[in-house]
N, C-alpha and C positions, 0 to 999 in steps of 0.2 A: 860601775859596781864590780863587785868579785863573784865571782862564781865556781863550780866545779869544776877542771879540765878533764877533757879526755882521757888524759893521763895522770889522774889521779890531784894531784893538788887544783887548787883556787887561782884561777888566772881571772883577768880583768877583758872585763864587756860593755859596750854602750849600748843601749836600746834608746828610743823613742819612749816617751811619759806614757805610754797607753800600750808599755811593753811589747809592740810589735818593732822587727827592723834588729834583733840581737847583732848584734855582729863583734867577733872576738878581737883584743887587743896582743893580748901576751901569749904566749906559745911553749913551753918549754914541760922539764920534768919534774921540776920544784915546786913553788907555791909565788904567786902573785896576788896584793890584797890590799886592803885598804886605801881604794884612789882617791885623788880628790882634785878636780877642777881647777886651773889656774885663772886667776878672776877676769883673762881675758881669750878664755876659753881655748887658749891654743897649747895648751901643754896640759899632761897629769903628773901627777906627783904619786908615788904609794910607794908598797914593801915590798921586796923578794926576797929568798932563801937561795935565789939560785946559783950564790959562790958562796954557801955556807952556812950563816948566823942569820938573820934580818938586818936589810939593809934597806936605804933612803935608795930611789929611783925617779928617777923621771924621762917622758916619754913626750914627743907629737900626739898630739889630739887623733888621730888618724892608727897609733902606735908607732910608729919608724922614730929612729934616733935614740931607743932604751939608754940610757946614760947614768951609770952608779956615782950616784952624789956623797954616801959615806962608807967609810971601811976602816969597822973596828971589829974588835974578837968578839963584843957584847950585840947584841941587839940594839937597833936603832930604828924605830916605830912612828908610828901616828904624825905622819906628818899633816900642816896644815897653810895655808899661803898668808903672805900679810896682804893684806886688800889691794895693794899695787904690785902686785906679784914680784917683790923687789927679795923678798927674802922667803924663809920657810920655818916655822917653828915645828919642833917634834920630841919625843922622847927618847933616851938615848939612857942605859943602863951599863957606859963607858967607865965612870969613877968609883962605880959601886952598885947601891940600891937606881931606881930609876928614878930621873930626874929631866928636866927641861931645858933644850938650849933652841938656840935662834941661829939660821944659817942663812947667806945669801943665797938667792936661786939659785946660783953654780955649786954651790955645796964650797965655796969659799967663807973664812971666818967664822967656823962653828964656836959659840959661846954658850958656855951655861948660864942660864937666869935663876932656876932656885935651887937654894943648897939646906938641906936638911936628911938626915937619917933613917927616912922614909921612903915613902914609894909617891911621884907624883907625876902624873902622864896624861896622854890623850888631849893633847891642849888645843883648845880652836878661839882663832883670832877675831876680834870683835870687829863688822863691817867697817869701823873708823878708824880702825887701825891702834886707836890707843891702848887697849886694855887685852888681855889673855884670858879666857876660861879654862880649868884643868880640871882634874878628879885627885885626888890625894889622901892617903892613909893616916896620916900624920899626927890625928888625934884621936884615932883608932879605926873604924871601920872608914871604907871608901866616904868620901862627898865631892860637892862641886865648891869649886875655890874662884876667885878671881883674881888678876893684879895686873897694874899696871906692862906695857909691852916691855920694858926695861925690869920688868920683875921686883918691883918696888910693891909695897902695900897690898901683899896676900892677905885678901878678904876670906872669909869660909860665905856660903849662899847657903847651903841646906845642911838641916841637924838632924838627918834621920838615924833609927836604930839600925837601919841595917847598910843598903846598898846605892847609894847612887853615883851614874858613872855618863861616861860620853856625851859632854854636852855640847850643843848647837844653838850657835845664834841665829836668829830671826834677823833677814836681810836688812832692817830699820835699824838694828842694833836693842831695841825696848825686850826683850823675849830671850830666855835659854830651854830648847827642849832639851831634854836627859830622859835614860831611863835608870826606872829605881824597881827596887823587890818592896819599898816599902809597907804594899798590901800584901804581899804573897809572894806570888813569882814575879819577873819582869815584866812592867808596863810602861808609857811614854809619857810624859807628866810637862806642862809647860809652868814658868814662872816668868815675874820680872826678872830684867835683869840684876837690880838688887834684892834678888833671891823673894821676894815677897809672893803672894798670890800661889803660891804651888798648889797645880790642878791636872790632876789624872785625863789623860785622854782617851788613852786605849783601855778595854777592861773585857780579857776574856782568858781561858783555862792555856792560852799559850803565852810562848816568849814573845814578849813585844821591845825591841831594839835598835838602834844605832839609826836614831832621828836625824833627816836630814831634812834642811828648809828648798821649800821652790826660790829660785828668783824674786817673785813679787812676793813672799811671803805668805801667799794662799794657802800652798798644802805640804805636807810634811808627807818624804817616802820614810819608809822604818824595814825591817825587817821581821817576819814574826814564824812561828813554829806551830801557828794555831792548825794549820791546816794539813799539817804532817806530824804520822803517828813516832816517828822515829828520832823527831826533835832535830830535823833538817830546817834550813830557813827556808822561805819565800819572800820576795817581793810584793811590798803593798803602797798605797799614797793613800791619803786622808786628806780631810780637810782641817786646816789650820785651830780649828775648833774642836779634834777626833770625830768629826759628821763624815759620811759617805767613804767608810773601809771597804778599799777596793784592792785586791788581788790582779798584779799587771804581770809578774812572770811568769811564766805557762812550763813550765819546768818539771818535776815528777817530782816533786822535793830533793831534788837534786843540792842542796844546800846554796840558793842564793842568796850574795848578804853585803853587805854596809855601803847603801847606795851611796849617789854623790851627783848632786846637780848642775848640770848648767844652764 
């Protein structure tokens, strides 16, 4: 997960599922953020600012061996691992607007996958590796897309008026949690994978965000701003159903945010 540093920006932390046991990963004066698990738990993958722009990083499970996998003048975000941690898909705002490519774990062979005049990011690889989830503007406000890992046959899943973005597949691959403003403000809404069944989980006057799945599929960490006045995040897990909202970072709303399991 990411969290506040000392000094000032979001560096990356691992806790224990019952939020005790924090212990800090990244260390600097910049910003570290958005980790994410390599599926054999010995590496993270995320972003830094800390030569500049946002860049792709990766790191030991433990943190030692930081290692900058991309370096472009633009932003290059949300990365995500293919199921054999052979490669890394992520977004990258290199050609223009932002767009999707596919990298091996060394940050060797970067390729674009979709090309259009839009904005399309956030992407997360489906457990079998065949297919991509992303968020996309492309037919006006944000939704959830799907296509195959080769970027072939961009599907749209959800037709809301307003927002839906960051989606997560359910470790079976059957499930995409996201969250959407659909009712209001941000909440966590689960569907099939072909977009059917969309069902609200969280439902309360704060941001409810950036769903991530346990291992077996049980429970879903999120981040949410219910419990702070200032619209700082905290840390919470649920159950795979939104049953048993449970608050695990003990933090002062110190801004905790976009968990990541292993």
């Amino acid at each position: 997960m990411s969290g506040e540093g000392a000094r000032g920006g979001p560096q990356i932390y691992i806790c224990n599922t019952d939020g005790s046991n924090w212990v800090r990963l990244t260390d600097n004066n910049y910003g570290d953020w958005y980790p994410k698990w390599s599926p054999d738990g010995k590496k993270i993958v995320f972003n830094s600012t800390r030569d500049g722009n946002a860049e792709i990083y990766v790191m030991n499970a433990d943190g030692s061996n930081q290692t900058r996998l991309t370096n472009n003048s633009t932003d290059d975000t949300f990365p995500s691992w293919s199921p054999d941690g052979s490669k890394i898909v992520f977004t990258s705002a290199r050609d223009g607007n932002e767009q999707i490519y596919i990298m091996n774990a060394d940050g060797s062979n970067q390729t674009r996958i979709t090309k259009n005049d839009k904005d399309d990011g956030v992407p997360a690889w489906s457990p079998d590796g065949g297919k991509i989830a992303f968020q996309s503007n492309r037919e006006g406000n944000p939704e959830i897309f799907v296509m195959n890992a080769d970027g072939t046959n961009q599907t749209r899943l959800t037709f809301s008026p307003k927002t839906d973005i960051f989606p997560a597949w359910s470790p079976d691959g059957k499930k995409i949690a996201f969250q959407s403003d659909y009712d209001g403000n941000f909440e966590i809404y689960v569907m099939n994978a072909d977009g059917t069944s969309q069902t609200r989980i969280t439902n309360n006057t704060g941001e409810d965000k950036f769903p991530a799945w346990s291992p077996d599929g049980s429970k879903i960490a999120f981040d949410s701003t219910r419990d702070c006045a200032k619209g700082e995040d905290e840390m919470y897990i649920m159950n795979a159903d939104g049953s048993n909202q449970i608050r695990i970072s003990k933090g002062d709303c110190v801004d905790t945010g976009v968990p990541s399991w292993r």
